[in-house]
Wavefront OBJ file of the C-alpha trace (Angstrom):
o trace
v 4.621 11.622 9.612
v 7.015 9.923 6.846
v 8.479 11.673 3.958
v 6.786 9.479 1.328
v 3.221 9.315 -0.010
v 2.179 5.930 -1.918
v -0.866 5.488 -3.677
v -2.468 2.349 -3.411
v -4.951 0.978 -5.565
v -7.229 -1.966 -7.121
v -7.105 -2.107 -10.434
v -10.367 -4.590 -12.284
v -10.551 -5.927 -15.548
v -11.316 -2.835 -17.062
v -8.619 -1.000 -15.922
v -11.083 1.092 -13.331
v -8.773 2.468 -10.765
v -10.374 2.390 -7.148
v -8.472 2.984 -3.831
v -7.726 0.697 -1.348
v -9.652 0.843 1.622
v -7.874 2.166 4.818
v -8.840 -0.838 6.593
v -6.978 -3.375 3.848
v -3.731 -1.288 3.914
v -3.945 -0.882 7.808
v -4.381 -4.672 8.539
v -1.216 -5.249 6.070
v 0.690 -2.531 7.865
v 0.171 -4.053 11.824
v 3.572 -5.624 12.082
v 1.931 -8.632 13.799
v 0.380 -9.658 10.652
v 3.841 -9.313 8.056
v 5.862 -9.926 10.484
v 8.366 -7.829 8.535
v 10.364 -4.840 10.697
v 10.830 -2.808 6.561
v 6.747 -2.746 7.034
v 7.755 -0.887 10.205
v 7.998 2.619 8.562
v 4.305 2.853 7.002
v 1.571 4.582 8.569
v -2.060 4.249 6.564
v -3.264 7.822 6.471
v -6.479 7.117 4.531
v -8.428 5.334 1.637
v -5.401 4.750 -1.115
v -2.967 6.470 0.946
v 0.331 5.475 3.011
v 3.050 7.281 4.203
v 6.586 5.675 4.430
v 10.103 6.134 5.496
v 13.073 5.722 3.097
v 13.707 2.321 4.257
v 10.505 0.815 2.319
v 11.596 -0.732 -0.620
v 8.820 -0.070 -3.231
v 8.803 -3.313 -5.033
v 9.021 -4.837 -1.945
v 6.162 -3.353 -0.814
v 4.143 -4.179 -3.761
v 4.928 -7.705 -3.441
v 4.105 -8.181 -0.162
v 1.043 -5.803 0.038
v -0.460 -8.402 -3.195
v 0.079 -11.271 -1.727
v -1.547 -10.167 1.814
v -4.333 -8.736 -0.371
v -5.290 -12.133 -2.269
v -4.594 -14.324 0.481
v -7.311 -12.074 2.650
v -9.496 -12.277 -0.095
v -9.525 -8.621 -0.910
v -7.960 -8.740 -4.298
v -9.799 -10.704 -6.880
v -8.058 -13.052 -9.494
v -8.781 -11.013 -12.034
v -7.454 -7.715 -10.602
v -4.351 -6.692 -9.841
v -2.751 -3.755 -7.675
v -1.595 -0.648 -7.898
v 1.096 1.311 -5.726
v 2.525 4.841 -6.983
v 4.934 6.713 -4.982
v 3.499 10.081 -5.422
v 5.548 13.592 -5.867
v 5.834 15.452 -2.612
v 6.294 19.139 -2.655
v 8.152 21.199 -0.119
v 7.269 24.445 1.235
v 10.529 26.679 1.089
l 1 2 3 4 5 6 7 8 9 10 11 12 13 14 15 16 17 18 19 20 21 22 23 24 25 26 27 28 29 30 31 32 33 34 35 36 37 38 39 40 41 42 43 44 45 46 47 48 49 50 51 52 53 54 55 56 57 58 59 60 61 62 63 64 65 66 67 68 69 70 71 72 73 74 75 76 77 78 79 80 81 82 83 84 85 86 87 88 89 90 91 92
């Protein structure tokens, strides 16, 4: 378990929010495919959802999660995508 949550999701024309399947997010995340040891830290915990150590570089992330997207064909031309470190609260 990492100490980050991100959110990640498709976002159409419209502006409809939908998450990202597990499976797009998990085939990004197997080192093999980005070849990338900052990917390393992730771990896809469900539809829209990724945990990650400090070490992940946000913008980086988003960058590199795009282009894997579009160049798999998951991400259409006209949409773009969506990745929101969310607020994680600690139990005292």
């Amino acid at each position: 378990m990492f100490a980050r949550r991100i959110r990640v999701e498709r976002v159409d024309r419209a502006g409809n929010l939908s998450a990202c399947p597990i499976q797009w997010i998990d085939n990004f995340a197997m080192r093999n495919f980005t070849n990338d040891a900052v990917f390393d830290d992730t771990l896809p915990v469900g539809d829209g959802l990724l945990e990650a150590g400090y070490r992940v570089p946000i913008e980086r992330l988003h960058t590199a999660m795009d282009e894997w997207f579009r160049r798999k064909g998951y991400l259409k031309h006209e949409e773009t995508l969506r990745i929101t470190e969310l607020k994680v609260e600690t139990v005292p």
